[in-house]
N, C-alpha and C positions, 0 to 999 in steps of 0.2 A: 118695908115701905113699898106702898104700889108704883107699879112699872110709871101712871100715868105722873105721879109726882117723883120720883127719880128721876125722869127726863127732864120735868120742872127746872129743879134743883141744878142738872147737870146744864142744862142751856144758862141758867142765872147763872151762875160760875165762869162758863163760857163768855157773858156777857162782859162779866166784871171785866175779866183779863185782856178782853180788848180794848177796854176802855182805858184802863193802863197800860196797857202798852202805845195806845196812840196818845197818852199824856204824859212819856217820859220828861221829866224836867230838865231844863236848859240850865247853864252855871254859866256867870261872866270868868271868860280869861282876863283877869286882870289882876293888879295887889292893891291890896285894900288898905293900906299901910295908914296907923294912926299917931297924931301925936302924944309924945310923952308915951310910947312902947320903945322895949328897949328887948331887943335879942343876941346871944350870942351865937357865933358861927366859928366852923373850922372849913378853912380851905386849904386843898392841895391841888396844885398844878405840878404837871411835868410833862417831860418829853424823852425819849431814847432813840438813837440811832446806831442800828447795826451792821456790821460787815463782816461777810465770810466769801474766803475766797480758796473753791477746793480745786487741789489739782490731781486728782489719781495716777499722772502720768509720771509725777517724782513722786508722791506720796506727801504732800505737803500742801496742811492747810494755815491757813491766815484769815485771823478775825480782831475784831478793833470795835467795844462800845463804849459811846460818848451818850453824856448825859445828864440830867440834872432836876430837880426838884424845887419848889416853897411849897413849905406849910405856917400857913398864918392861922391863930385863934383872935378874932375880936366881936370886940362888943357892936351894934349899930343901936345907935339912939333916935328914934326921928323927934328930931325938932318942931318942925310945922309940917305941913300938908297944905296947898292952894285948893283954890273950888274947883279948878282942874285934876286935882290928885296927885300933882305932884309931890314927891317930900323931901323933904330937905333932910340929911342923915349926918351924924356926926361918928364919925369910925373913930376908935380908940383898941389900938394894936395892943395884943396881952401876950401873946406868946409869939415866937417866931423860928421856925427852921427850914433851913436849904443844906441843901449839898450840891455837888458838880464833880463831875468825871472828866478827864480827856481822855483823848489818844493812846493814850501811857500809861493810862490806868491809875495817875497820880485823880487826889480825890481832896477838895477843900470845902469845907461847909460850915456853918454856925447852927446852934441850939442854944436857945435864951434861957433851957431849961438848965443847963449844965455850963453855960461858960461864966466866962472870970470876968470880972465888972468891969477889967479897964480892955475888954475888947469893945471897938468904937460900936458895932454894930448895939448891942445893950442901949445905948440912949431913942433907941425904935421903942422899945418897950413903955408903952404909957402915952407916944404919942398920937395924936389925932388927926385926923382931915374930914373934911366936909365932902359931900355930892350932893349931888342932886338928881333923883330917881322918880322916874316917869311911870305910870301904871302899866304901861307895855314893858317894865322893866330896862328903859333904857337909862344909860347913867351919862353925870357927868361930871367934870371935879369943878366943887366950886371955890376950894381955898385947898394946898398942902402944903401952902409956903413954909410955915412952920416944922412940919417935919421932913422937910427936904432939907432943912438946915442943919439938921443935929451931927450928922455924918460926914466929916469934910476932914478924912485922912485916909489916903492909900486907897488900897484896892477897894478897901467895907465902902466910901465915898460913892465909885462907879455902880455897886450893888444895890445901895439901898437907891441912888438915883433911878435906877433901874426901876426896881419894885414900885418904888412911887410916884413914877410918870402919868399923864394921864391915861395912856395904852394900858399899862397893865393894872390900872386902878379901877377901867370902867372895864375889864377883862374878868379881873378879880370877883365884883359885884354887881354884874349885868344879869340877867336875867332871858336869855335870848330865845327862850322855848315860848317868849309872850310876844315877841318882835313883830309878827304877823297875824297874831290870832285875833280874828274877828269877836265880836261884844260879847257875845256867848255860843256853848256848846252842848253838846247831848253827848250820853258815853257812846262812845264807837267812832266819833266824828273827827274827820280830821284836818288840819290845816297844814299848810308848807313854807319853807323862805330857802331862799338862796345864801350861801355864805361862801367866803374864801376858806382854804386848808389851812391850818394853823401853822403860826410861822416855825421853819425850821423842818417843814416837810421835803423829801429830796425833790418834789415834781410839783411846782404848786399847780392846783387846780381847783375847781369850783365842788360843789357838795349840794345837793340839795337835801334841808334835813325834812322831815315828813313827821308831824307831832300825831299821834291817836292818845286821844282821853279814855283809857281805857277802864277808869272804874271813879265814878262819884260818889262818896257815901257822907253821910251826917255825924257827928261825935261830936256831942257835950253842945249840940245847937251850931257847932261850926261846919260850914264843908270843906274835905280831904277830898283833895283829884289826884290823881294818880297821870301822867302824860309819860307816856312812851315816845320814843324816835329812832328813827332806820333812816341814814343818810345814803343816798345814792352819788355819783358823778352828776356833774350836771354840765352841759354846753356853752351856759346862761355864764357872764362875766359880772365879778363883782366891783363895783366902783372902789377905785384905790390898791383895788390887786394888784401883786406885783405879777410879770411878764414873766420873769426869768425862772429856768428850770433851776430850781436850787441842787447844787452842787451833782449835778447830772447834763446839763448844755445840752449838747447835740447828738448824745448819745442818749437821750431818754426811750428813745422810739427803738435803740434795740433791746429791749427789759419786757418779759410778759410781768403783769402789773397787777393785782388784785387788794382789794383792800373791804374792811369793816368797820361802821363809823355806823354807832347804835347810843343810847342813854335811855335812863328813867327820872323822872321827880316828882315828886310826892310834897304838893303844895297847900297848905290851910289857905283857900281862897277868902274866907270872912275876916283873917289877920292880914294877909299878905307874906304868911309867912313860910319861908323855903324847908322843909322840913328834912329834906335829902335830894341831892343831883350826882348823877354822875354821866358823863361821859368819855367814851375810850374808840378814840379811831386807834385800828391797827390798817398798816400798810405795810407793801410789800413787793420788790421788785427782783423779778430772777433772768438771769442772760445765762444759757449755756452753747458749748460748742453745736456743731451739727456733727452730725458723724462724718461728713469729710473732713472735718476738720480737724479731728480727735487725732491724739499724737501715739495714741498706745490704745490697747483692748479693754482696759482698766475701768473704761467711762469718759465723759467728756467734762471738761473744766468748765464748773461752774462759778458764777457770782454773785451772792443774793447779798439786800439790803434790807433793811425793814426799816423802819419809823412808827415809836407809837406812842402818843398824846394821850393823857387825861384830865380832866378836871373836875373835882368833886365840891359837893361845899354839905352839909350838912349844920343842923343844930344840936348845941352842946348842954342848953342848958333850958 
């Protein structure tokens, strides 16, 4: 090929790639959710808290974790959809498992997969509740009358009340990587919200989580986004937060404190459908002596604490 048409060629090429690059396509953040679809999900939620307490000066350490878990499988059915894109969802509970630790290391939990039918928790299994779900993913419960009733003996009574409050129903199936995000996005672009620390954290404080779309692609005519997150502290107060240093008072300020609070999910924007989420703050608080203070050569007595959240949800089916 002559020089004068290689350069031809090599400028049209050039051409093109500008051209697309300055037409990346834009994706609505939003859920597209339709009626009469019906998907099923697995969530788990939990929490741990840890304590060690080393003393090199007698030789003696002390540690203590508490903790506890649900895992829920269920179906979501949407019923309608308004011309706002609201939808109306009908949950229908299929599997269910928890546990819980204390102090003691005694340990109580149920599996709907393995227990015995006249444990009360069993009558959860099959039943339903309604919400109602916003295209920014916010939720809210519009009936659970029903299955708040099934469970009305002893301790299963306080547990499933628990699980099926409206806190941890609109916890459960909220959607909060959409809470702020603007009509649409390009890959690389990012958005941000403020949120409270999940409950049970030793030191509540604020979070700002920070979303990047980091990859859009097409399959089978749908699009997959892909949304990353890296949460920082924030200064910023969340309405409803609580004040109190949980189970740390007025001693928080002497603990150096570090923490990571990160997720990913992987969303079919043309369904609205959640394809995989996870996220995991870990936190962490350490107090040691100073060297005048130290009792022996040993090292100085330390206290460290941790705390760390997840919540995932994933499709099963």
């Amino acid at each position: 090929m002559k020089v004068g048409k290689l350069c031809a060629v090599i400028c049209g090429v050039c051409a093109v790639m500008i051209i697309f690059a300055g037409c990346v396509p834009s994706s609505e953040m939003k859920l597209n959710l339709s009626p009469k679809s019906e998907t099923t999900y697995k969530v788990v939620t939990g929490s741990t808290k840890d304590y060690e307490f080393v003393q090199p000066s007698i030789n003696k350490t002390k540690e203590r974790h508490t903790g506890g878990s649900v895992e829920m499988v269920f179906s979501q059915s949407i019923e309608s959809v308004d011309e706002q894109g609201n939808a109306i969802a009908n949950i229908t509970i299929k599997q269910l498992k928890y546990t819980s630790a204390d102090s003691q290391g005694k340990e109580v939990g149920f599996d709907s997969t393995t227990a015995n039918e006249s444990d009360p928790m069993t009558k959860l299994i099959g039943a339903s509740y309604k919400i109602k779900i916003s295209p920014k993913g916010a939720v809210e419960v519009v009936d659970a009358s029903a299955a708040r009733a099934l469970v009305k003996q002893g301790a299963s009574e306080k547990t499933a009340a628990r699980m099926l409050s409206d806190e941890e129903i609109a916890r459960r199936h909220q959607v909060m990587a959409l809470f702020d995000a603007k009509d649409s996005y390009k890959k690389g672009e990012k958005w941000s919200s403020v949120t409270a620390s999940p409950a049970g954290m030793l030191r509540s404080k604020s979070f700002e989580k920070v979303y990047t779309l980091t990859d859009i692609k097409e399959e089978n005519d749908q699009k997959i986004a892909t949304i990353e997150m890296n949460a920082v502290p924030s200064s910023k107060r969340v309405e409803g937060a609580s004040d109190k240093e949980a189970g740390m008072g007025m001693f928080a300020n002497m603990f150096d404190e570090k923490d990571e609070y990160t997720g990913k999910m992987i969303i079919n924007l043309t369904t609205g459908t959640i394809l995989s989420y996870d996220e995991t703050l870990k936190a962490q608080w350490v107090a040691a002596e100073t060297s005048e203070e130290q009792k022996s050569d040993k090292g100085p007595d330390q206290l460290t604490m941790g705390f760390t959240y997840n919540y995932s949800i994933e499709k099963v089916d």
